[in-house]
N, C-alpha and C positions, 0 to 999 in steps of 0.2 A: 592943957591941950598940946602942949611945945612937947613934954616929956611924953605922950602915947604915940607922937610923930616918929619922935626921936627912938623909942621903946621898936615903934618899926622898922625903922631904916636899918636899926643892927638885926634883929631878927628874920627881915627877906634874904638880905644876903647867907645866911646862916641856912634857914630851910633851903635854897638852893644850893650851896654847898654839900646837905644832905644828900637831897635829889641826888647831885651830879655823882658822890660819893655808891649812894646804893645804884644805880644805873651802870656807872664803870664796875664794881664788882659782881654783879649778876652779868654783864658782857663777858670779864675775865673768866666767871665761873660755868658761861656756855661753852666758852671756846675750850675750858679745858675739860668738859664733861664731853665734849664734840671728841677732840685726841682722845679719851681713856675710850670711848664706844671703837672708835677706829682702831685702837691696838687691839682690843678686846676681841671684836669680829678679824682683823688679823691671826690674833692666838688662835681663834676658835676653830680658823680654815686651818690652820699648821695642824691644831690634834686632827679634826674630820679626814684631811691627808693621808696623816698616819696612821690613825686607825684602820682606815679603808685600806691602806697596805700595808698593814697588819694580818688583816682578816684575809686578803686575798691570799698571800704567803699560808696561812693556816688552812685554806681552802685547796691550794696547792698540795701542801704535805697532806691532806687527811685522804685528800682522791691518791697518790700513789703510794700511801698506807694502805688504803682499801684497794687497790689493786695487787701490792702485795699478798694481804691477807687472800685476796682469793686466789696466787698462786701457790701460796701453803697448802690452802683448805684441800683446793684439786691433789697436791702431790699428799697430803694426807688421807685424803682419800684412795688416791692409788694405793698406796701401802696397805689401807685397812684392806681393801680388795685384793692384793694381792697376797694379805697373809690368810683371809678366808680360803682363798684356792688353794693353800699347803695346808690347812687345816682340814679338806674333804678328805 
């Protein structure tokens, strides 16, 4: 009966050291899955930033491309029309 007493007393201390053991690493492993989510969402605003002014920059140039192009197409036009009138 003395030795299941005894077989006890070293083993509660021991499952509590467990306990205490898995509790503090699942704490440390929130708090550092807590910081990677926060850099993460950090990074993720720094691309969406730049993309988005990225895209505007490329929405910029393609509007006075296209405005370009339509003052080609006009003075291209002119010429075709004016080489029709030396052709009559």
């Amino acid at each position: 009966m003395m030795d299941s007493w005894l077989n006890l007393l070293v083993q509660v201390p021991l499952v509590g050291i467990f306990i205490w053991f898995i509790l503090e690493r699942d704490k440390r492993g929130n708090a550092s899955q807590i910081e990677r989510d926060r850099e993460w969402r950090d990074f993720m605003r720094e691309q969406r930033e730049a993309h988005t002014g990225a895209l505007s920059r490329l929405a910029e140039e393609i509007k006075a491309i296209g405005g370009q192009v339509g003052i080609v197409s006009g003075v291209l036009a002119g010429l075709n029309f004016t080489r029709k009138d030396k052709q009559k």
